[in-house]
Each structure stands twice: as C-alpha cells, then as structure tokens.
NUMAR-868536 format. One record per residue: x, y, z of N, C-alpha, C in turn. Coordinates in steps of 0.2 Angstrom, whole numbers. Example, Ala and Ser with C-alpha at 12.3 -4.5 7.8 and 13.67 -1.06 7.14 Angstrom:
BEGIN
SITE   n_east   n_north    n_up   ca_east   ca_north   ca_up   c_east   c_north    c_up
SITE       66       -28      39        62        -22      39       66       -16      39
SITE       64       -11      35        68         -5      36       64         0      39
! end
This chain:
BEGIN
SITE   n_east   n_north    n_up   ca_east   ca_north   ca_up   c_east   c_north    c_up
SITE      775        33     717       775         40     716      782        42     715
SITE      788        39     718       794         40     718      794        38     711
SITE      794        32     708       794         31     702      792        34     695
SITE      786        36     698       784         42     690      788        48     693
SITE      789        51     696       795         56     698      801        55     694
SITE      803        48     694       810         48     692      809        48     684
SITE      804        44     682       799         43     673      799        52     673
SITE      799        57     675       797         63     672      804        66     671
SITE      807        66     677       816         68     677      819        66     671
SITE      818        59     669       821         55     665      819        60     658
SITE      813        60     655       810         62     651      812        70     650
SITE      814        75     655       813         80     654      822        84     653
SITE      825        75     657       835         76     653      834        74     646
SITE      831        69     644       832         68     640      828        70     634
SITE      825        75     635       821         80     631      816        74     628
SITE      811        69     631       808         64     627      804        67     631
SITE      797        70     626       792         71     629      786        67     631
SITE      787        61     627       782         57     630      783        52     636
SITE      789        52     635       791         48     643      788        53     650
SITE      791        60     650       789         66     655      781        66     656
SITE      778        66     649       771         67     650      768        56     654
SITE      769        52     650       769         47     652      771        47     662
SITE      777        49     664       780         48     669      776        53     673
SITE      771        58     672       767         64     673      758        61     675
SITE      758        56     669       753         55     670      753        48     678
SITE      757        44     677       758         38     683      757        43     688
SITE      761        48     689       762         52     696      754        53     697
SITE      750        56     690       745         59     694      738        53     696
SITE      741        48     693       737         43     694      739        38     699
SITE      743        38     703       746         38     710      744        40     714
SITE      743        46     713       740         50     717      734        52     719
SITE      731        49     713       723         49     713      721        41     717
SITE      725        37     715       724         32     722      725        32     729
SITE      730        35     729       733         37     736      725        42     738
SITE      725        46     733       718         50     738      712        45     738
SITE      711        41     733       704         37     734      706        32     742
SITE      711        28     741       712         23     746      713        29     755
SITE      714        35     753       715         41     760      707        42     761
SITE      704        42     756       695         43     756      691        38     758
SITE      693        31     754       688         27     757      691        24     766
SITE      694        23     766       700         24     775      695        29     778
SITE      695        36     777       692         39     781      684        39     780
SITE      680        36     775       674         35     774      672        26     780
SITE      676        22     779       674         15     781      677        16     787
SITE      680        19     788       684         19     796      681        20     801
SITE      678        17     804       672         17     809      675        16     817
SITE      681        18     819       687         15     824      683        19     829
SITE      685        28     825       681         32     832      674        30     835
SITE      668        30     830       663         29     832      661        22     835
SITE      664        16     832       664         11     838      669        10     846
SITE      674        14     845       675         18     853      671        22     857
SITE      667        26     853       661         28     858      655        24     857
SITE      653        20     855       648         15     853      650        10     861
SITE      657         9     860       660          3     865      658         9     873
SITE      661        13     874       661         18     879      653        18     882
SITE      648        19     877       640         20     878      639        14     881
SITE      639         8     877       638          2     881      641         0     888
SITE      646         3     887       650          1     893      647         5     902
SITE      645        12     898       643         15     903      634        12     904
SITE      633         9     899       623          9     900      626         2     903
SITE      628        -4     903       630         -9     906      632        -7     913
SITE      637        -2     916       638          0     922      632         0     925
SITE      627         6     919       622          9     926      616         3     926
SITE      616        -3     923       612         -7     923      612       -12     929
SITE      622       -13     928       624        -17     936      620       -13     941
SITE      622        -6     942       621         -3     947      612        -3     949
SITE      609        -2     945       600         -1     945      600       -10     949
SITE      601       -14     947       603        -24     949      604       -21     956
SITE      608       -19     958       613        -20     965      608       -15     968
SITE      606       -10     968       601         -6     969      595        -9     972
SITE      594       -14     966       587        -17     967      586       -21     971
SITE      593       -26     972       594        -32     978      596       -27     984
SITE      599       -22     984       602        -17     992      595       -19     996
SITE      589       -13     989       583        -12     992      577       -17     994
SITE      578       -24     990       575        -29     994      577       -32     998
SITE      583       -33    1002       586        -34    1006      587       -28    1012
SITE      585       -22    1012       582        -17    1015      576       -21    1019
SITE      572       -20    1013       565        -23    1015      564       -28    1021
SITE      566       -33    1016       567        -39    1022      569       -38    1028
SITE      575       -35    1028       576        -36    1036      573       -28    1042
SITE      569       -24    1035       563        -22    1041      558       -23    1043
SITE      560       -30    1038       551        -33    1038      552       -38    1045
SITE      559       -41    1047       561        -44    1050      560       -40    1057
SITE      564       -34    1058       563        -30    1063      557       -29    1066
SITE      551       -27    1061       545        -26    1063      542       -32    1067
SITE      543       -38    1066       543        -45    1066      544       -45    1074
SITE      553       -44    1076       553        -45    1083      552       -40    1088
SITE      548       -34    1082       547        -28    1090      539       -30    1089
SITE      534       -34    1085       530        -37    1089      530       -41    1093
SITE      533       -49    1089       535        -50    1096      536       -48    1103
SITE      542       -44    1103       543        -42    1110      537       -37    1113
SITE      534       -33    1109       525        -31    1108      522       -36    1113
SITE      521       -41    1109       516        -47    1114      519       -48    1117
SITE      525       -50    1119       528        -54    1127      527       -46    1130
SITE      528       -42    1131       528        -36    1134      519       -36    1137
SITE      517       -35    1133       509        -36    1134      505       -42    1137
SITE      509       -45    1136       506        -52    1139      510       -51    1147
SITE      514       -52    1146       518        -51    1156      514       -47    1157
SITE      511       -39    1154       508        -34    1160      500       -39    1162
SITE      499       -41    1156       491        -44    1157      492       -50    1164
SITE      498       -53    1164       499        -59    1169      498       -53    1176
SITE      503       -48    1175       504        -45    1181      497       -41    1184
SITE      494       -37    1181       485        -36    1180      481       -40    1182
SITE      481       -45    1180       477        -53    1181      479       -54    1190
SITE      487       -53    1190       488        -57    1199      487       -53    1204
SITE      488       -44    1202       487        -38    1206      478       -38    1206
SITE      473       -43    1201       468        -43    1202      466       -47    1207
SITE      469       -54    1207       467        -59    1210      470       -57    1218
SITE      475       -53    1218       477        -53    1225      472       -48    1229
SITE      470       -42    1226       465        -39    1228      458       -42    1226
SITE      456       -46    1225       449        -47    1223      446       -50    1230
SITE      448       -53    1233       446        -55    1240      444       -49    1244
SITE      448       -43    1245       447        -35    1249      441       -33    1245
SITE      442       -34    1238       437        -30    1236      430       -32    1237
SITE      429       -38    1234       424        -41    1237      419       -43    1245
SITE      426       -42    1252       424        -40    1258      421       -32    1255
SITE      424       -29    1255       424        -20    1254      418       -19    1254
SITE      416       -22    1246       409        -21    1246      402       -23    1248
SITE      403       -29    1248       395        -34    1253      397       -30    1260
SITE      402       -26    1264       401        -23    1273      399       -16    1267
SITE      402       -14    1262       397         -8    1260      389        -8    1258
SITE      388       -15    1255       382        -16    1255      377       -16    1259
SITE      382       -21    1265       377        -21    1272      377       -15    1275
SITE      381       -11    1276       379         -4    1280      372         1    1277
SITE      374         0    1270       369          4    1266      361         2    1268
SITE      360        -6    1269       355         -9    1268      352        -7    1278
SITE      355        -8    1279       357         -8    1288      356         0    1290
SITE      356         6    1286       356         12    1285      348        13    1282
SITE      346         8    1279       338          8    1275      337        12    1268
SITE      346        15    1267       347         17    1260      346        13    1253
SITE      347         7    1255       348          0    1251      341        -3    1251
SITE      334        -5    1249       331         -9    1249      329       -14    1242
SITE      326       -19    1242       326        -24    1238      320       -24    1234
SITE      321       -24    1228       313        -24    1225      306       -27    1226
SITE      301       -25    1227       298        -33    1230      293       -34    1223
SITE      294       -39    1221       289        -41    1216      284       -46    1217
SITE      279       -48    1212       275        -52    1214      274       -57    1208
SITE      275       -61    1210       274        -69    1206      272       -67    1200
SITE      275       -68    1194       272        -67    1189      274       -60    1185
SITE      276       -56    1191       278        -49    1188      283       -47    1186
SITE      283       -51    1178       291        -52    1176      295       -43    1174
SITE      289       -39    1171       294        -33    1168      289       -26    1173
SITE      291       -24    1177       289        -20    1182      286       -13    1177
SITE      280       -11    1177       278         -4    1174      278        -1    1182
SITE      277         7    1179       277         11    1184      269        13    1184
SITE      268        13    1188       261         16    1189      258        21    1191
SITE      254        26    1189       252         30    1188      248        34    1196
SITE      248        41    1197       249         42    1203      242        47    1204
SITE      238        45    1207       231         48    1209      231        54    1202
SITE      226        57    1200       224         64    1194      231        65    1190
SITE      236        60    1190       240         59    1185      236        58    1177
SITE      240        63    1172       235         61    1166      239        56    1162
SITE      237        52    1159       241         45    1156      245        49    1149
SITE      252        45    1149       254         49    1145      252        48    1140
SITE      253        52    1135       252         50    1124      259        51    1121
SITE      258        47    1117       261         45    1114      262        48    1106
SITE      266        51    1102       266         56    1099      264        53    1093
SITE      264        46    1090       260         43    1086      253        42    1088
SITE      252        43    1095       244         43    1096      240        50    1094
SITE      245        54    1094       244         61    1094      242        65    1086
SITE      245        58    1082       244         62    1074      238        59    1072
SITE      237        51    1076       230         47    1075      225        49    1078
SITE      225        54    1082       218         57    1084      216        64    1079
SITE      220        67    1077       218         73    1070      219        70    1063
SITE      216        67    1062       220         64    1055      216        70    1047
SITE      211        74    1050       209         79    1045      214        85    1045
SITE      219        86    1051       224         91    1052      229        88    1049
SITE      230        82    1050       236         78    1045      236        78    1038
SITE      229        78    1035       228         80    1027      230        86    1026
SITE      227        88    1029       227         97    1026      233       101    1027
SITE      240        98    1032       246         99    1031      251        97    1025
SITE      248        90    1024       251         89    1018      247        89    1010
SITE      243        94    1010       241         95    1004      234        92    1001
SITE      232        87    1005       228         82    1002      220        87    1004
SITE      216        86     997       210         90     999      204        86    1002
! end
C-alpha cells in the first residue's frame, strides 16, 4: 500500500500520468486484498465460536461428573440404609428373642402355682357339686340332646321348602 502511494506521488510530480493512474490502480488493488484476506479472516475465523463450543462442553462434561457422583452418593446412600435396616433387625430379633426367653421363664416359674391354683379350683368347684362329669355310655361317641316330653321335633328350613313344593312353583313362576 505504502508502495503504490509512493508510484502515485511519483506520477503526479512528475506529471506522468500513467505512472499516478498505474500507482492508483496497485493501491486499489491492495486494498481489495487487504479487504478480501480482513473478509475471509472474519468468515473462516471460528476462534469465538469454538470458545464457546469448548465452554458448552466443558460445562455438559461438569454436569455429567456431577450426575456420576450424584449417582454413586446415592447408591452408597442406599447401601448403608440397607445396612442399617439390617442391624436394627437384627437388634429387632435379639431384643425379641431375650423377651420370648424372659416370657418362657416368668412362665415356667409360674406354671407350677398355676397349675396347683387350678386343680384346688377344680376340686372346690366339684366338691361344691358346681363341677360334674359327663356320664356317657359305651359307644356314645357324639352326645345329641334329647327331646323333652310334648317337645315338637325341630324342622329343618330345607325340610320346610320340601314339604310345599306346589308353593315352591308358583313363587317362582313355574305353571
């Protein structure tokens, strides 16, 4: 650019016009490179947009670590409630099992009273003539009750539908 500058200077002391025009034309065609190569620079120059290109990925790779750590926090959460649930069973059954031991011995120590308590309660009751023994007779293995002088035998509410059966049609339709 500086050189066709000087090519027009020259041309224009020296009153030669084709040098000024020639040294005119370089400049402007100098110029028109400079603007192409300033054009294609700012068309191919992709500097910004792979800075935020790098920026996105940088951020979606952050939040990827983090979702990962997230995900191991929370399976390791898990585990060790699944751990805890674990030994508050356990301690669950050892706690219940001591009371069942202690139940079982507070039963056995009383079982001997209990069982006097009751046979002097049964013999008093029986000895009072409140208590008697069923008397059965050989053979009479399932006791009926038996019917009691001008007692009427009871029926039976299927025997009851089988002795009208002409009232039974005519309820439901039949001619």
């Amino acid at each position: 650019m500086t050189f066709s500058a000087g090519i027009v200077a020259y041309g224009i002391v020296d009153s030669n016009i084709p040098a000024a025009t020639g040294g005119g034309l370089v400049g402007l065609a100098a110029a028109t490179m400079m603007a192409l190569a300033k054009v294609r620079a700012w068309a191919v120059d992709t500097s910004a947009e792979r800075r935020k290109l790098d920026d996105a990925l940088q951020a979606a790779n952050d939040e990827r670590t983090r979702y990962i750590a997230l995900g191991v926090a929370q399976r390791e959460e898990h585990k060790r409630r699944l751990r805890d649930l674990e030994g508050d069973r356990a301690r669950l059954r050892a706690d219940h099992e001591a009371a069942r031991v202690t139940l079982q011995d507070r039963y056995e120590d009383q079982r001997e009273t209990l069982i006097v308590e009751s046979m002097e309660t049964g013999v008093r009751l029986y000895l009072a003539g409140l208590l008697t023994a069923p008397q059965q007779v050989a053979g009479d293995i399932v006791p009926f009750r038996l019917r009691q002088r001008g007692e009427a035998p009871a029926v039976h509410p299927a025997d009851a539908t089988q002795a009208a059966p002409a009232a039974r049609d005519r309820e439901v339709g039949r001619p």
